[in-house]
N, C-alpha and C positions, 0 to 999 in steps of 0.2 A: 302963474300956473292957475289956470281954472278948477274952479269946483269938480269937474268930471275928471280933470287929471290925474287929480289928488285922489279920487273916489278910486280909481282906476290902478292906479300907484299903491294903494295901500291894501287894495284887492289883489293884484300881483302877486303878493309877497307872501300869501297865505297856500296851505297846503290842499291839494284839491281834496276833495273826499273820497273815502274808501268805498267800493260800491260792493256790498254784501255775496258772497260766492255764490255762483250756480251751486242747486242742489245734485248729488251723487243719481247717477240714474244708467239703467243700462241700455244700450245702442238699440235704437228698433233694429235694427240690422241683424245684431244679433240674438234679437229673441227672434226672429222671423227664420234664419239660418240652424238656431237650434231646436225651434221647433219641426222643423223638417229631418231633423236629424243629424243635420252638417257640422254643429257645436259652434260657436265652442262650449257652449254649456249643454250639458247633459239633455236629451229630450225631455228627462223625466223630474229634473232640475229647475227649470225654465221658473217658476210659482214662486220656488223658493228663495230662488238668486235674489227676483226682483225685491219679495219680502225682504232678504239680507238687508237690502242695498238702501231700500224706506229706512228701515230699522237702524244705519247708520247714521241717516240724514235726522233721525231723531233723537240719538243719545250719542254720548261720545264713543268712538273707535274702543275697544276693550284691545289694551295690552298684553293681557295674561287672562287667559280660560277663553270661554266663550259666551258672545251673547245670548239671549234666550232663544232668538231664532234661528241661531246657528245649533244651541243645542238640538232644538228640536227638529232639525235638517240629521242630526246625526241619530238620533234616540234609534229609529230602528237599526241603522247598523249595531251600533252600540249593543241593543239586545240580543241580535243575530251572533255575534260576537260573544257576547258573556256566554248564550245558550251552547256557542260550541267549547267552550270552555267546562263550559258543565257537563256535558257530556264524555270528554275526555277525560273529566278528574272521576265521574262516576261508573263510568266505563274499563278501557286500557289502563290509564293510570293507578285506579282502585285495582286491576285483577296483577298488574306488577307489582304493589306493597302485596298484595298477598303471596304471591310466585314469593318475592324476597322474604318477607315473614315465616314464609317455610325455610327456606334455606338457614335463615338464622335461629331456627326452633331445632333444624338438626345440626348446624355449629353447636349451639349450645348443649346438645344432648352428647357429643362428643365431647368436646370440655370437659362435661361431668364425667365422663365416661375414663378420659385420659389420666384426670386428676386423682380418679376411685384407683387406676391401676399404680398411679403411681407412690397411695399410698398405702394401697392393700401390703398385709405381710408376708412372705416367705416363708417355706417349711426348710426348717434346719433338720438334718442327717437323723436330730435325734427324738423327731416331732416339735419341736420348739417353734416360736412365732421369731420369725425377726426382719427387722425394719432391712430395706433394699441397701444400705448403705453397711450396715453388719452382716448382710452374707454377704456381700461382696468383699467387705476385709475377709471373713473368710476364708473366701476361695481362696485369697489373693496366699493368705498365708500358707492355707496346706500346698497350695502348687508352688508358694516357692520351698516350702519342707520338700517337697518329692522332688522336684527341679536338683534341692544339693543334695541329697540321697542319691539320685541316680548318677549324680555327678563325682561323688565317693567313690562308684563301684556297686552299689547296691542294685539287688535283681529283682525287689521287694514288690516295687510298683512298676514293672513291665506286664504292656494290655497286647493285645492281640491290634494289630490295623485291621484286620477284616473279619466279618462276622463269620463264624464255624459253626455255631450251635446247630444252626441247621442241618449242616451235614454229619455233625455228629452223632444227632437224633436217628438222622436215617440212616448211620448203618447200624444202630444200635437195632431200627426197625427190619431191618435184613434179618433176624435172627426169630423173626414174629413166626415165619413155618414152621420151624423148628418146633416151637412152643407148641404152635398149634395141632400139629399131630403128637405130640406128646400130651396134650389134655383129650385129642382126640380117643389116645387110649387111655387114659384115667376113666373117661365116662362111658367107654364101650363104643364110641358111636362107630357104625360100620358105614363105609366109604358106596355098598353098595345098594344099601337100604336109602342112602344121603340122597345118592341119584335117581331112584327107582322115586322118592317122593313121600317115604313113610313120615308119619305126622311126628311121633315119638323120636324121631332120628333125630328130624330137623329141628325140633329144640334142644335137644343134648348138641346137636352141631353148633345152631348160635349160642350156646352155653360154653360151648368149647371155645370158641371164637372171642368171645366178650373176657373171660378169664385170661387166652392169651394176650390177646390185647391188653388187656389190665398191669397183666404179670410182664411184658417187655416194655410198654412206657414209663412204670410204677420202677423198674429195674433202674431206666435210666434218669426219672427225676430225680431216685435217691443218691444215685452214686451224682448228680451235682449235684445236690444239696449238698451233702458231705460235703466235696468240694468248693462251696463257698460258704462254707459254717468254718470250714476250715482256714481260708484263704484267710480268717482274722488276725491267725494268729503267726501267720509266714513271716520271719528274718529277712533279714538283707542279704544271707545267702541263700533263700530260697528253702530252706528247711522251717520246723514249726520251734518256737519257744512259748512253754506254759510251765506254769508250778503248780504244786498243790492238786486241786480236786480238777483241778481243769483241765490239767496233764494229765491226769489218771481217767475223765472225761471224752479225751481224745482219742487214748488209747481204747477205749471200748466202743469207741465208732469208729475207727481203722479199722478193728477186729468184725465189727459188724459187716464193714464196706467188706473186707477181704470173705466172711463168711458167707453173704449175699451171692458177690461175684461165683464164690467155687461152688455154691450149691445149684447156682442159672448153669456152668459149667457141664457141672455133674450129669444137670436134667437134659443137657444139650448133647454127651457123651450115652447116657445110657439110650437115650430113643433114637441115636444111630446104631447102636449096638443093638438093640434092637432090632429094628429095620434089616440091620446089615444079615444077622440071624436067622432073621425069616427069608428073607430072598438066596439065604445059603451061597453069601458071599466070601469070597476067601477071607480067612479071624486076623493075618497082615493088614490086608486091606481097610479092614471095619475099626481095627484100633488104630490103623492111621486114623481114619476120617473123624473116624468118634475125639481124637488128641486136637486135630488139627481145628476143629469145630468148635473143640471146648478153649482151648487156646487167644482162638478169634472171639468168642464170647468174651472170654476175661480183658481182653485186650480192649475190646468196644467199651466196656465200663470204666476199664482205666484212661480210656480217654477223653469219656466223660468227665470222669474225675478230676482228670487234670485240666478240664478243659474251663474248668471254672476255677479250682485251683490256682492256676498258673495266671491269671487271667488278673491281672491287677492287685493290689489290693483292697486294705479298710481305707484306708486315705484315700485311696484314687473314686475308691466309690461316693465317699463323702464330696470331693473334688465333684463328680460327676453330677450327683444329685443337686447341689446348688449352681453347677452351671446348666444345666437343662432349667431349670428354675428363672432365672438369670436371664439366658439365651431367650426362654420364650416369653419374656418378661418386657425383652427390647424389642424383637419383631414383633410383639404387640403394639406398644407403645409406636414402634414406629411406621405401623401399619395406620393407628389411629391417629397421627399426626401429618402422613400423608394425603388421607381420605379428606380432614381437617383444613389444612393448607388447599385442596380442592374447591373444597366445598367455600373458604375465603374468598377464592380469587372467584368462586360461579357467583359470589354473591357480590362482589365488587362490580361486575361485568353487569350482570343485572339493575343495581343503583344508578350506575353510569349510564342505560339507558332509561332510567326511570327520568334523570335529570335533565337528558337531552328531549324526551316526550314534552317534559312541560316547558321547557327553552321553546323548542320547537311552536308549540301548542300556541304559547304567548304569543311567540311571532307571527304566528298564522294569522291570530286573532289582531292581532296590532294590523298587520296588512291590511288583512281584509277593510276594517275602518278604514286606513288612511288612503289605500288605493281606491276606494271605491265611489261614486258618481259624488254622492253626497259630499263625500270631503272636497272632492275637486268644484263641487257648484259654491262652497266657501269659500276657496280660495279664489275663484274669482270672481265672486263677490266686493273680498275684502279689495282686488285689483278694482273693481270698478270705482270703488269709496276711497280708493288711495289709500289704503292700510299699510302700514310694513310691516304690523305684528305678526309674526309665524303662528301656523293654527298647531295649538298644544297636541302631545300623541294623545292619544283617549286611556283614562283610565278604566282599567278592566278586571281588576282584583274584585275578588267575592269570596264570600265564606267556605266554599267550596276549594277554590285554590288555593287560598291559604292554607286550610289544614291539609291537603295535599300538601304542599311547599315544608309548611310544617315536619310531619312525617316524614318525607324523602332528607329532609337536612338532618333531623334523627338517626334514619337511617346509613347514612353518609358518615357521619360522627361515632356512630356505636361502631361501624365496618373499619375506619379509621382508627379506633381506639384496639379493636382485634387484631388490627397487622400491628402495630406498635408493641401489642403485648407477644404477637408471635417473634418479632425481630428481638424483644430481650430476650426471648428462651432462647 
């Protein structure tokens, strides 16, 4: 084998050399197509692609984040971005923590309000303070005392179903002319002087007028009073038991009720008798009218009397006074626990959209960056350089959203902590 063979043979066997990569560069083609408009890069892109694409050929491919001239391809989005971001947290976003801040300044002012009721006291029967839970043994006890009382047989505490005062009043008030022309003659006033307009008349008439008026309401307040001064001391068969000075007490307001009625009677009989006199009515007639008058007089007082009398008793009123107490104790309470519950659920609706605004907002702002020319002249950029690293989302957080973000998770947390606390009640 000769010298060249050997030279040749041992040249063979060696591995050829690596010849150094073309550098990363982008197609005239297509900066001449995007420059016109056709893309594939952005028209407004074309400068920056090509910088990218230098920019790789001089440092290595970045895996994670971005290079500097990829950043600075994105910086104006990126500010366009943050600025709508700030605008929404110092705008909408700020005027709904305030809308919700109201709402939770009158939750809270309710709370206080609920809690004041619930531990404010009660007036017991006999002026005393007591705690919601001691009138209600209370009640609980005297209505079951009246419950086996009336289950005995006893008449002691039977009330009326429907209200009579009223009517009682007015026919006690039917007996008001009667009066009235009977004080008309106490003061002289004449009936023709009244209408002709004389000045002296017409005050002795409203003189007349105001006295009977006085004297037939004054009639029927007393004869109930009586009647529920009385009512204290009523049995289970409906009559009174007292001893001592309190039975001898009673007895002299009977005598007074009875003396009252027969003297309204009296006034009621003599100024038909009267009347009946001057008009020279037959004296049959005028002492019917005059009996029958004085009769219905007596009778309207007594049923006054009995009208409150009859009418429950001390227990039942005790009973009454702590359940009206009681009653409007709970449609309180449950008036301001319903308003309460309202005003939770306005203020959850609210948060809920406080958190979708900046969801939303994010996303807007995310988009915007990623869809927009600049992100797309990066990515292919990084195609022309042969990259496969994905270009990162952009970070967009600022002091601005955060304490936004802040607040609204606050918010979210306290509203959560209020339905928790309504579901134990």
């Amino acid at each position: 084998m000769t010298d060249m063979d050997t030279f040749r043979h041992q040249m063979g066997g060696l591995e050829p050399w690596d010849s150094p990569a073309a550098p990363a560069k982008v197609p005239a083609k297509d900066v001449i197509t995007s420059v016109l408009g056709l893309g594939p890069i952005p028209a407004t892109q074309v400068i920056n692609t090509v910088t990218m694409v230098n920019e790789a050929n001089r440092i290595p491919a970045a895996t994670e984040g971005l290079t500097p001239a990829e950043g600075v391809t994105r910086t104006r989005k990126i500010a366009a971005a943050r600025e709508y971001i700030e605008k929404v947290c110092k705008g909408s976003a700020e005027a709904a923590i305030k809308d919700i801040k109201n709402v939770m300044a009158r939750i809270n002012l309710l709370t206080d309000t609920i809690s004041r009721v619930e531990n404010d006291p009660l007036i017991g029967a006999n002026g005393e303070q007591l705690a919601t839970n001691e009138a209600q043994d209370q009640h609980d006890t005297l209505r079951d005392q009246v419950n086996e009382e009336i289950a005995s047989g006893s008449v002691q505490h039977h009330i009326r179903r429907t209200r009579t005062k009223s009517k009682e009043l007015l026919l006690m008030l039917l007996d008001y002319p009667v009066f009235l022309l009977a004080m008309f003659s106490v003061f002289n006033v004449s009936l023709r002087l009244l209408f002709a307009g004389e000045g002296a008349t017409i005050i002795l008439a409203i003189t007349s007028a105001v006295f009977a008026l006085m004297g037939t309401l004054l009639y029927g307040y007393v004869m109930r009073t009586f009647g529920r001064r009385h009512r204290v001391f009523k049995n289970a068969t409906g009559g009174m038991t007292a001893h001592g000075s309190t039975r001898v007490r009673l007895m002299i307001e009977q005598g007074l009720a009875i003396g009252i009625t027969a003297a309204a009677a009296a006034v009621m009989a003599t100024r038909i008798w009267i009347e009946g006199m001057e008009a020279e009515a037959p004296v049959a007639l005028i002492l019917a009218l005059a009996a029958l008058f004085a009769v219905l007089l007596g009778v309207s007082g007594y049923i006054n009397y009995m009208g409150e009398y009859e009418n429950g008793s001390d227990t039942v009123d005790r009973i009454q006074h702590l359940s009206a107490q009681l009653s409007h104790r709970t449609a309180t309470l449950d008036n301001l626990n319903t308003q309460l519950s309202l005003l939770i659920e306005e203020a959850g609706i609210k948060i809920a959209g406080l958190n979708r605004l900046l969801a939303t907002t994010l996303e807007h702002a995310v988009k915007t960056v990623v869809t927009s020319p600049a992100d797309k002249a990066i990515t292919l950029a990084r195609s022309y350089h042969a990259s496969t690293a994905a270009v990162p989302v952009p970070d967009l957080t600022s002091t601005s959203l955060e304490l936004t973000r802040a607040q609204a998770e606050e918010l979210t947390a306290h509203h959560a902590a209020l339905k928790n606390t309504r579901k134990e009640k």
